[in-house]
DSSP file (Angstrom, degrees, kcal/mol; ACC not computed):
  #  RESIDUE AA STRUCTURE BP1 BP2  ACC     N-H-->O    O-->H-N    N-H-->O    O-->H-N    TCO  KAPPA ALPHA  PHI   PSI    X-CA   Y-CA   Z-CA
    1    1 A X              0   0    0      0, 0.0     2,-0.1     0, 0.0     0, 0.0   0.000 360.0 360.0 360.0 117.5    2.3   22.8   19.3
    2    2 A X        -     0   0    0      1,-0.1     2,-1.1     0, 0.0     0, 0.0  -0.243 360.0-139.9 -34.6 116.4    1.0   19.8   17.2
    3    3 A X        -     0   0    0     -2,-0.1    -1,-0.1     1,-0.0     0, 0.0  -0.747  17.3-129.0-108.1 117.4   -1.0   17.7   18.9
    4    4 A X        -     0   0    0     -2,-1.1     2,-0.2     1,-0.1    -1,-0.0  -0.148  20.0-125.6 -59.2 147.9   -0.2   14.3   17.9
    5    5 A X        -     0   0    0      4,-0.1     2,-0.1     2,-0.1    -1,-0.1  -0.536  31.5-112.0 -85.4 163.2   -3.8   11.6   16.7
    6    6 A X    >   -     0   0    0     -2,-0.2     3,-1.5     1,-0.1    -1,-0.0  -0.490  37.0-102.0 -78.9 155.7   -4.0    8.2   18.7
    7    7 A X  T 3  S+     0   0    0      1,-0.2    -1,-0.1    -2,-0.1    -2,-0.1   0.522 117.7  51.0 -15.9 -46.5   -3.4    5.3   16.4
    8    8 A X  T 3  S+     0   0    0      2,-0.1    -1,-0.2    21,-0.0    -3,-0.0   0.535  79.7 120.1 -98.1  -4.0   -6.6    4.3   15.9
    9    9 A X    <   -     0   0    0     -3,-1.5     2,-0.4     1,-0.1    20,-0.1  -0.252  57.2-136.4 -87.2 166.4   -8.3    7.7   14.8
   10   10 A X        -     0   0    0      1,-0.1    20,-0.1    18,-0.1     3,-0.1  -0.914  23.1-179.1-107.1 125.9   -9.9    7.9   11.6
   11   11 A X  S    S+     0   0    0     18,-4.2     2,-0.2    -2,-0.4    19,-0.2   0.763  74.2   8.6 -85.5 -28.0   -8.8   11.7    9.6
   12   12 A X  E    S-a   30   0A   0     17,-1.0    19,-1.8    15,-0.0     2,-0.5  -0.989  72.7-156.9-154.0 127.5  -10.7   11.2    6.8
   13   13 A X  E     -a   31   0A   0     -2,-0.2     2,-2.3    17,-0.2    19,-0.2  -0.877  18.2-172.3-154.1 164.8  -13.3    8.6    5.4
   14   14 A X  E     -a   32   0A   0     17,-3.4    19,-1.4    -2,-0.5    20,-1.2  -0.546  34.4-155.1-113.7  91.4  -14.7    7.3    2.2
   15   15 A X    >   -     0   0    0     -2,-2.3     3,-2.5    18,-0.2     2,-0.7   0.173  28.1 -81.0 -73.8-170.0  -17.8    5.0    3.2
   16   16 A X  T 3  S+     0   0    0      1,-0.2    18,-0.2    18,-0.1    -1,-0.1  -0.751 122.8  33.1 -89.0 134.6  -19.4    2.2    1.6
   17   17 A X  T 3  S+     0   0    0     -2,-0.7    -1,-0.2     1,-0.6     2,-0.2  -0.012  94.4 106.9 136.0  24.3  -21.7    3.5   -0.9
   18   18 A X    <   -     0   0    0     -3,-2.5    17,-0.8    -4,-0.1    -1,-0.6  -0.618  54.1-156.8-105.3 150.4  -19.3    6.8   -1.9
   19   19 A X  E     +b   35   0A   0     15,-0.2     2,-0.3    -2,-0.2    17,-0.2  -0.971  14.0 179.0-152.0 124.2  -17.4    6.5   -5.4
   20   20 A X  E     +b   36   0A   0     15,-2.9    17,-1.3    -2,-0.3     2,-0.3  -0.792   7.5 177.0-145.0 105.5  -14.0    8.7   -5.9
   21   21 A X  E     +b   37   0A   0     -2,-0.3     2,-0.3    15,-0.2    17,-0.2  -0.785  46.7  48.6-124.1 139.2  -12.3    8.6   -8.7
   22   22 A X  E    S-b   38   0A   0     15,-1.9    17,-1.4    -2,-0.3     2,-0.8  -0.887  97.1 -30.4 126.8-164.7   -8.7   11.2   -9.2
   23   23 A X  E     -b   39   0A   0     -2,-0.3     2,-0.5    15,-0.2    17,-0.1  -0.828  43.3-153.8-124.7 140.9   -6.0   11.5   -6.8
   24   24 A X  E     +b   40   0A   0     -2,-0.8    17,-1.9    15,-0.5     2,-0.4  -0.816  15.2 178.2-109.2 109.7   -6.0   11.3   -3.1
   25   25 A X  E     +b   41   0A   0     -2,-0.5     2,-0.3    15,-0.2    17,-0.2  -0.913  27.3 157.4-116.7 138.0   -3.0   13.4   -1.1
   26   26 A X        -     0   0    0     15,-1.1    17,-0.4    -2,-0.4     2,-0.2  -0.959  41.3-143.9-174.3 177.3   -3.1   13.2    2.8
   27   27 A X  S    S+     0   0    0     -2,-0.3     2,-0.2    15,-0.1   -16,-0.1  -0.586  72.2  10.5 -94.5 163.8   -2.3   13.3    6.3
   28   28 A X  S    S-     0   0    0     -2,-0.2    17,-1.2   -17,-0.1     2,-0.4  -0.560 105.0 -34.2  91.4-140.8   -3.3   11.5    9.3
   29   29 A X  E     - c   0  45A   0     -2,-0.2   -18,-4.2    15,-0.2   -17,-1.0  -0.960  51.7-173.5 -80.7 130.9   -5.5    8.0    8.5
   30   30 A X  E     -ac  12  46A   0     15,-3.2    17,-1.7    -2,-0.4     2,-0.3  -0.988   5.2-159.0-138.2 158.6   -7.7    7.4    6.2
   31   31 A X  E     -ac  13  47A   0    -19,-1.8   -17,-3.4    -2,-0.4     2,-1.0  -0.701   6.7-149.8-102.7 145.8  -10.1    4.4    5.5
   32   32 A X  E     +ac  14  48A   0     15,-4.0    17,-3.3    -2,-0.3    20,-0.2  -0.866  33.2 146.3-128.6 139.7  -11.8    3.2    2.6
   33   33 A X        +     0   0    0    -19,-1.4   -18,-0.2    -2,-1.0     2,-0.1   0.536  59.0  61.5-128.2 -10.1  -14.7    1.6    2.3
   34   34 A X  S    S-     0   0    0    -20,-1.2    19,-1.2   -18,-0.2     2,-0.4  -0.114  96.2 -63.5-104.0-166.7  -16.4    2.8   -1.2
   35   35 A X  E     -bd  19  53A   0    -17,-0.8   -15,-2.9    17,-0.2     2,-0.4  -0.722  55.1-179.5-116.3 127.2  -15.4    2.6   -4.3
   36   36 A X  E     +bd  20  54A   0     17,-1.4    19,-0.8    -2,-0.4   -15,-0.2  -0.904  12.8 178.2-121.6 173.4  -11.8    4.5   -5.9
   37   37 A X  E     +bd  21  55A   0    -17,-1.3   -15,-1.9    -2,-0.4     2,-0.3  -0.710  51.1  42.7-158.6  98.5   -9.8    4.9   -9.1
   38   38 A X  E    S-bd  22  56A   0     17,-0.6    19,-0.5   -17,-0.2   -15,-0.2  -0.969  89.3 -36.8 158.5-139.7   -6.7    6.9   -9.4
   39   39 A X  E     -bd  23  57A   0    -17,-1.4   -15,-0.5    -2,-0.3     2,-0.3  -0.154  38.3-171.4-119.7-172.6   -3.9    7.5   -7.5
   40   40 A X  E     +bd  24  58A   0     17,-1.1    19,-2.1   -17,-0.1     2,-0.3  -0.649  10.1 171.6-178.4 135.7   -3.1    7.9   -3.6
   41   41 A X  E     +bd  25  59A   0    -17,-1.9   -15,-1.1    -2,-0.3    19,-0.2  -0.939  11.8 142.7-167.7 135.8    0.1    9.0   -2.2
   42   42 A X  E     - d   0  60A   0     17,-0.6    19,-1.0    -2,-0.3   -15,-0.1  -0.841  46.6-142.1 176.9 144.4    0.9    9.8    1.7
   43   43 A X  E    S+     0   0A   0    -17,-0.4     2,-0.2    17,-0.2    17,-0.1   0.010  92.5  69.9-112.7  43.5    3.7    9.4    4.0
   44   44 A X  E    S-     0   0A   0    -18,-0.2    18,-1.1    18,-0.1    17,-0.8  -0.506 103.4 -58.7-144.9-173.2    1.0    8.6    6.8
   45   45 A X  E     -cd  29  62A   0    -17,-1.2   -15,-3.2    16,-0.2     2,-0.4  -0.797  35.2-155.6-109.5 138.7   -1.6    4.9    6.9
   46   46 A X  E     -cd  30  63A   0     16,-1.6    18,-1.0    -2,-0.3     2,-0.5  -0.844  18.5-169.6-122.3 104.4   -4.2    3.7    3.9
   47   47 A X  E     -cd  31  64A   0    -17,-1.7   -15,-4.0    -2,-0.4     2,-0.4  -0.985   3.9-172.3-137.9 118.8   -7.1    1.4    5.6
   48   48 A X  E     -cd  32  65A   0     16,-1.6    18,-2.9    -2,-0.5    19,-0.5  -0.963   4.8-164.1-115.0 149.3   -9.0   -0.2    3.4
   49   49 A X    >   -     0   0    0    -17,-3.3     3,-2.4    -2,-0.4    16,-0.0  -0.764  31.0 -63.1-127.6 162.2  -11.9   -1.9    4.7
   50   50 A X  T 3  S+     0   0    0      1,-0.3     2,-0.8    -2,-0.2    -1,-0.2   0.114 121.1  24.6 -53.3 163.1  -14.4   -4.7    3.4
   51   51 A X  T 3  S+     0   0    0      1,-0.2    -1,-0.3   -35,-0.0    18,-0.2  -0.193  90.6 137.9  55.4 -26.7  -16.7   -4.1    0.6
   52   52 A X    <   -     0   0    0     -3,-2.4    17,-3.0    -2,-0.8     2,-0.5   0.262  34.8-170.6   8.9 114.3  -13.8   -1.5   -0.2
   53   53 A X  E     +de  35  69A   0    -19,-1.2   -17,-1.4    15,-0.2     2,-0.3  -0.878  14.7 175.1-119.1 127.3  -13.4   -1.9   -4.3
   54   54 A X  E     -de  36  70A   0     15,-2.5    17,-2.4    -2,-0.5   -17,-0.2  -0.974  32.3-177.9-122.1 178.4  -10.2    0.1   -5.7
   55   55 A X  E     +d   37   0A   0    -19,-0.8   -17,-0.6    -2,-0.3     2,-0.4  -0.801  43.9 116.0-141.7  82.2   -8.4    0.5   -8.5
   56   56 A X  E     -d   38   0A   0    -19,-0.2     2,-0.7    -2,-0.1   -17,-0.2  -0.991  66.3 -98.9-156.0 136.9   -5.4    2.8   -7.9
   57   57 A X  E     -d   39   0A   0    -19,-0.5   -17,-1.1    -2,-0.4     2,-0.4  -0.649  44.8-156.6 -55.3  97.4   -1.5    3.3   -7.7
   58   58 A X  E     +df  40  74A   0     15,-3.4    17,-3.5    -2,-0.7     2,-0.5  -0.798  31.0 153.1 -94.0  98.6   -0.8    2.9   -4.1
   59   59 A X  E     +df  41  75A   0    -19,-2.1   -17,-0.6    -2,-0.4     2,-0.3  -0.977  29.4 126.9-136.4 120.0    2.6    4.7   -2.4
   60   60 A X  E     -d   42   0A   0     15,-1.8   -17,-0.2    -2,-0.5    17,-0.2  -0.924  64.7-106.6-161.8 159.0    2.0    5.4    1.4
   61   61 A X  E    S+     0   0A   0    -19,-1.0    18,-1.1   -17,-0.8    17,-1.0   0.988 102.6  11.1 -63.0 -70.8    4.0    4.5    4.8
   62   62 A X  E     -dg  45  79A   0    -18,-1.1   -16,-1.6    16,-0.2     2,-0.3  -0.733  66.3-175.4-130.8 135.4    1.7    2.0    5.9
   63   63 A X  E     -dg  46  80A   0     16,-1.7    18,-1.8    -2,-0.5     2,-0.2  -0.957   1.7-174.4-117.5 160.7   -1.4    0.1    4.2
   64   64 A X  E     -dg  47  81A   0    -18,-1.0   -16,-1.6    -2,-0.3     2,-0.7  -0.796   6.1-164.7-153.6 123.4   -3.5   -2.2    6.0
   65   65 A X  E     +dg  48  82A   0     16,-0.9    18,-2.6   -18,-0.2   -16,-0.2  -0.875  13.2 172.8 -95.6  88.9   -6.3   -4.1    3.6
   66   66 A X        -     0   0    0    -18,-2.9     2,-0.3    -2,-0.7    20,-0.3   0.668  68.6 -26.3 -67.5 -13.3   -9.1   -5.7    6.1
   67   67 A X  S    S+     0   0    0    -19,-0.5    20,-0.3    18,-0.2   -17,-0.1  -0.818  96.3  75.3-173.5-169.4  -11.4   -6.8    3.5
   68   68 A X  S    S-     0   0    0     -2,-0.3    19,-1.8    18,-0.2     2,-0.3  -0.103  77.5 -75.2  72.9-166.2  -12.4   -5.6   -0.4
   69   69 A X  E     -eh  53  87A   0    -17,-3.0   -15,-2.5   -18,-0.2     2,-0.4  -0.973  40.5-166.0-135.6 148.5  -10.8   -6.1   -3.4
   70   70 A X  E     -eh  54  88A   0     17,-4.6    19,-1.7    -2,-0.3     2,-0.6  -0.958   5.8-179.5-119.3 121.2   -7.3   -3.9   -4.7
   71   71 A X  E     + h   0  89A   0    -17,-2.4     2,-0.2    -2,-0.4    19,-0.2  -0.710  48.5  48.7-122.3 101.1   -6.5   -4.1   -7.8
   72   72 A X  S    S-     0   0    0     17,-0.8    17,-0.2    -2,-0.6     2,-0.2  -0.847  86.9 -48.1 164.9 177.5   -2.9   -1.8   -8.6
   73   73 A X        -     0   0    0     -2,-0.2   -15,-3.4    17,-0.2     2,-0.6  -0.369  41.6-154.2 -62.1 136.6    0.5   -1.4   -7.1
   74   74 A X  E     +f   58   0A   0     17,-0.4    19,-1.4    -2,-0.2     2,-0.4  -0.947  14.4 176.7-145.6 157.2    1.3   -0.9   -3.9
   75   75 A X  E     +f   59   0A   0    -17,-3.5   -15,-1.8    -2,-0.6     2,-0.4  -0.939   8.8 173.3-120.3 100.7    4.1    0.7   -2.6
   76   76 A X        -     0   0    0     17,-0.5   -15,-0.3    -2,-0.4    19,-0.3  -0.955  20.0-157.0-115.0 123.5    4.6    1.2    1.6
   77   77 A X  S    S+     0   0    0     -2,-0.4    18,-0.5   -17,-0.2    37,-0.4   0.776  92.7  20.2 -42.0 -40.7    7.7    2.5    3.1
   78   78 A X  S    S-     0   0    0    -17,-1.0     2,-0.2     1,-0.4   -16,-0.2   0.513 121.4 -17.1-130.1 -10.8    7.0    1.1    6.2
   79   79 A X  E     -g   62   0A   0    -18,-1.1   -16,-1.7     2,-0.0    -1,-0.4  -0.899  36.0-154.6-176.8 162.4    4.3   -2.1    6.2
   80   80 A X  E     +g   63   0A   0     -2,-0.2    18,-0.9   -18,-0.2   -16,-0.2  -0.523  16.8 178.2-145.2  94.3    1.7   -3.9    4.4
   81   81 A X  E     +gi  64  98A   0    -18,-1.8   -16,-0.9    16,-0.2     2,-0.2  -0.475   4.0 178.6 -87.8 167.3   -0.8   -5.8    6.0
   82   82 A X  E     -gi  65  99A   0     16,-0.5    18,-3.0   -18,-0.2     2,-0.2  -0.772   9.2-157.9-149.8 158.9   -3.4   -7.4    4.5
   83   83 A X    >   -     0   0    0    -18,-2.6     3,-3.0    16,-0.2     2,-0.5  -0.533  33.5 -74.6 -96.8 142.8   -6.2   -9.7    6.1
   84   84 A X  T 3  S+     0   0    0     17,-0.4    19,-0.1     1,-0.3    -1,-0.1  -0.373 115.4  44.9 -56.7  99.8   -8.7  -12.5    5.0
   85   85 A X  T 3  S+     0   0    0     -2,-0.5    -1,-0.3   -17,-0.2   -18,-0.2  -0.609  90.6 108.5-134.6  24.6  -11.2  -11.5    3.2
   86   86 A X    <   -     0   0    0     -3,-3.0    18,-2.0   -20,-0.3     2,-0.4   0.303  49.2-159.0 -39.3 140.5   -9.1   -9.2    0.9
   87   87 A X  E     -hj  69 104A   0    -19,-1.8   -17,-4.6   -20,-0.3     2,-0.3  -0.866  10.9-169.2-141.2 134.7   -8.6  -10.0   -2.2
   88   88 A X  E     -h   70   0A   0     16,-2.9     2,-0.3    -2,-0.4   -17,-0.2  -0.790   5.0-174.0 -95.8 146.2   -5.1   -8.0   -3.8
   89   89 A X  E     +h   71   0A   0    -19,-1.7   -17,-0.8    -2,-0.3    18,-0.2  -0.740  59.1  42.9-133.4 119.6   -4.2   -8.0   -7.9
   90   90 A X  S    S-     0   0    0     16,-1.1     2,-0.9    -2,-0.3   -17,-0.2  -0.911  88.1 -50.9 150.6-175.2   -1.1   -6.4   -8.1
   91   91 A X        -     0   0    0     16,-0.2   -17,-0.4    -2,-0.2     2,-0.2  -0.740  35.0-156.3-120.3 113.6    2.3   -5.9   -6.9
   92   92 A X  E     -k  109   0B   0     16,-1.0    18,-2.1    -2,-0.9     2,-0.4  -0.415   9.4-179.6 -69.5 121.6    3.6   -5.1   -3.5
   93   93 A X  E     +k  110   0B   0    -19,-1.4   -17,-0.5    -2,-0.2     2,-0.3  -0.682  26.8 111.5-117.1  91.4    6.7   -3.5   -2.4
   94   94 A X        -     0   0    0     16,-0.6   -17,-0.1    -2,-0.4   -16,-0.1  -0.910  69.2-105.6-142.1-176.1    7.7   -2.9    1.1
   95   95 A X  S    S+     0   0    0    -18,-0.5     2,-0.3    -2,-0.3    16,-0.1   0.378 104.9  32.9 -91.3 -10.0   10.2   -3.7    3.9
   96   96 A X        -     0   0    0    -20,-0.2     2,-0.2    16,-0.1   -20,-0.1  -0.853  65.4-176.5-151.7 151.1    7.3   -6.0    6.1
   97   97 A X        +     0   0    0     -2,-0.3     2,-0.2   -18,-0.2   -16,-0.2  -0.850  10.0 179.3-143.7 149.3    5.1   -7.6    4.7
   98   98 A X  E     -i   81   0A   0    -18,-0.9   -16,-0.5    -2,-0.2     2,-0.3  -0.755   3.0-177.3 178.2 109.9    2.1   -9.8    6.4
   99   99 A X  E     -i   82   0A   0     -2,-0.2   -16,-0.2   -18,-0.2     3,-0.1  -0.984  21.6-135.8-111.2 137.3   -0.6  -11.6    4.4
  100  100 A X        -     0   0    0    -18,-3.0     3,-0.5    -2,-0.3     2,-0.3  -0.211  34.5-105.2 -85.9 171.1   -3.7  -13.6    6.4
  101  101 A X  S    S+     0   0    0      1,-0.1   -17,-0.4   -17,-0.0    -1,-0.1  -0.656 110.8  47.8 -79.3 157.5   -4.4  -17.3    4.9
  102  102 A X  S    S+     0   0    0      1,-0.4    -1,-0.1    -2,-0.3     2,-0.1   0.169  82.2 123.4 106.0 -25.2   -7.5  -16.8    3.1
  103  103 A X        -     0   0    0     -3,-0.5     2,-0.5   -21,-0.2    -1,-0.4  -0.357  59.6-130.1 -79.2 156.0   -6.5  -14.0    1.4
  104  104 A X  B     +j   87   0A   0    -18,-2.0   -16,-2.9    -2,-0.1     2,-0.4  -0.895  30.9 178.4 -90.4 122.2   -6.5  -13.8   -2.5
  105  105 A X        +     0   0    0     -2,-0.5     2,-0.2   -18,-0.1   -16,-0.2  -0.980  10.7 171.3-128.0 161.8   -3.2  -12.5   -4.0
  106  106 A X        +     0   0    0     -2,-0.4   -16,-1.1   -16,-0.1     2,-0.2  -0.626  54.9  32.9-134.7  78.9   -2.1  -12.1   -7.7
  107  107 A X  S    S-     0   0    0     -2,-0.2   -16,-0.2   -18,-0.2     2,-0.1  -0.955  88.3 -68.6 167.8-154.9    0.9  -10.4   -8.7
  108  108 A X        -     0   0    0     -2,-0.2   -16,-1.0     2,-0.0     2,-0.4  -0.302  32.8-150.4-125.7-148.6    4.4  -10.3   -6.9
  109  109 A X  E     -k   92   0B   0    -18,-0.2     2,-0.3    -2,-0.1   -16,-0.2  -0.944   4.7-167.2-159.6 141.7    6.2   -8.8   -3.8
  110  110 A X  E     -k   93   0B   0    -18,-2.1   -16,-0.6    -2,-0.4     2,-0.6  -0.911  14.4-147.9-115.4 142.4    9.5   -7.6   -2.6
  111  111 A X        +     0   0    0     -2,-0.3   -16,-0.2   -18,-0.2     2,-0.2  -0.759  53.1 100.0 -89.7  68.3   10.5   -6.9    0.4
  112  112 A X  S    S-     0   0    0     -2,-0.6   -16,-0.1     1,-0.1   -17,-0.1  -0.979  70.3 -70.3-151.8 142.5   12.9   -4.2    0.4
  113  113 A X        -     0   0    0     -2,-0.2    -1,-0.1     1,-0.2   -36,-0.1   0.270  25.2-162.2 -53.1 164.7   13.2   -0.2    1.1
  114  114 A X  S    S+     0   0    0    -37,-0.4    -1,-0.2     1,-0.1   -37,-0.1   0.630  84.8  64.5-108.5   0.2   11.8    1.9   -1.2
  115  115 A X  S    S+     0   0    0    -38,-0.1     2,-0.3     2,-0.1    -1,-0.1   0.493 108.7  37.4 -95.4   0.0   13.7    5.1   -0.2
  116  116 A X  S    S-     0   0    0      0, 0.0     2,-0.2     0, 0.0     3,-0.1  -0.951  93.0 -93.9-150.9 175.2   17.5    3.4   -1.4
  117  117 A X        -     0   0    0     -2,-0.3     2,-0.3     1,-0.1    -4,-0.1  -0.550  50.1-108.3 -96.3 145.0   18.6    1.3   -4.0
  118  118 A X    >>  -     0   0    0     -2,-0.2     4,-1.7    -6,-0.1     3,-1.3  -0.443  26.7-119.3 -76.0 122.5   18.6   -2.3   -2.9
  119  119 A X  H 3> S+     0   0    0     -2,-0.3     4,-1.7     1,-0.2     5,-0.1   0.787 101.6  71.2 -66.9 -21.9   22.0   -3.7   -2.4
  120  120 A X  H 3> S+     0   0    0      2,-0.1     4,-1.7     3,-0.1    -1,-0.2   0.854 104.6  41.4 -13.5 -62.1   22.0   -6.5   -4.9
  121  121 A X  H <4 S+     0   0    0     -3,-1.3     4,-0.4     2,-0.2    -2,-0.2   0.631 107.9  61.9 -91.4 -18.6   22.2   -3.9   -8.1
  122  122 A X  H  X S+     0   0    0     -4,-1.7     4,-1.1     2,-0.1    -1,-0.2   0.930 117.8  25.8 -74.3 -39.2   24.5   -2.0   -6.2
  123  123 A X  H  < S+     0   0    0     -4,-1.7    -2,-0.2     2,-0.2    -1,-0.1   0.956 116.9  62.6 -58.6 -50.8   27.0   -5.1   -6.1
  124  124 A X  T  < S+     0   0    0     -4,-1.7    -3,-0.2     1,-0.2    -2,-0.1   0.529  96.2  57.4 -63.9 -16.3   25.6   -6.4   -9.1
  125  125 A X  T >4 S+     0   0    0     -4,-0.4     3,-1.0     1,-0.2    -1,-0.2   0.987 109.0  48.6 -80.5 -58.8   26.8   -3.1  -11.2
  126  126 A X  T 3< S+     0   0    0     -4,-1.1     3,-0.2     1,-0.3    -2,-0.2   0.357 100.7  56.2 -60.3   5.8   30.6   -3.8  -10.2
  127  127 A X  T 3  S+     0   0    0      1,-0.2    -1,-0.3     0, 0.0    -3,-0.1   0.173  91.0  89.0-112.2  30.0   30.9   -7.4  -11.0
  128  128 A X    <   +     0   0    0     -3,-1.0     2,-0.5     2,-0.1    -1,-0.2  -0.267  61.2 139.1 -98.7  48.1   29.6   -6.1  -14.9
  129  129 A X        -     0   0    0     -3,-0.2    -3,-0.0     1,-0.0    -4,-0.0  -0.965  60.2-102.4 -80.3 108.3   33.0   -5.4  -16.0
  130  130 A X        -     0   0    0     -2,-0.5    -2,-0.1     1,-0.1    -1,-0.0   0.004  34.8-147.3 -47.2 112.8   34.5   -6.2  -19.4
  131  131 A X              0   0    0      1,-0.1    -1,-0.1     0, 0.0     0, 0.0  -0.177 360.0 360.0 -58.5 170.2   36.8   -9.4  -19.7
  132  132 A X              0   0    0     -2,-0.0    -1,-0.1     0, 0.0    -2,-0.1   0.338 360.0 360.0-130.0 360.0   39.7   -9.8  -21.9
């Protein structure tokens, strides 16, 4: 039997003066705190922490950004926090969303799943219909 981790434990982490550049698959939590570039995909939580720099295509359940700077997309099924003294450039997509004052953002956001087509375009395809 799988023995589920507490909330808070850390599985995996990439400390402040570590540089990792490629693509990052996992389970569990992990934090960053060094420097990445590349990709990172996980259906599990993404903590980046201050002095954190990346530069990476982000699609994971849950991110939460305390600090650093991100610069790519990111994509969370299920939240995305991030906290004062972050700074984000990019675009965010998930279904919650939660930005501190203080924070720096650049780019844009929706707030909608990412696992079905938004219902907007799904309406928006049947009222496209040819007049006469």
């Amino acid at each position: 039997m799988e023995q589920q981790l507490p909330a808070t434990e850390i599985t995996a982490l990439l400390g402040r003066g570590t540089e990792f550049e490629g693509k990052l698959h996992f389970e569990g939590r992990v934090r960053i705190d060094g420097v990445f570039k590349g990709q990172i995909k996980s259906d599990d939580t993404l903590v980046i922490g201050e002095g954190a720099d990346v530069h990476a295509e982000i699609d994971v359940a849950t991110v939460i950004v305390r600090g650093g700077v991100v610069h790519g997309n990111i994509r969370a099924k299920t939240a995305i926090e991030i906290h004062a003294p972050a700074k984000m450039v990019g675009n965010l997509q998930s279904p919650s969303l939660f930005i501190d004052r203080g924070v720096e953002f650049e780019g844009s956001c929706r707030m909608d799943r990412i696992d079905g087509e938004p219902q907007a375009k799904a309406g928006a395809a049947a009222s496209n219909t040819p007049r006469a």
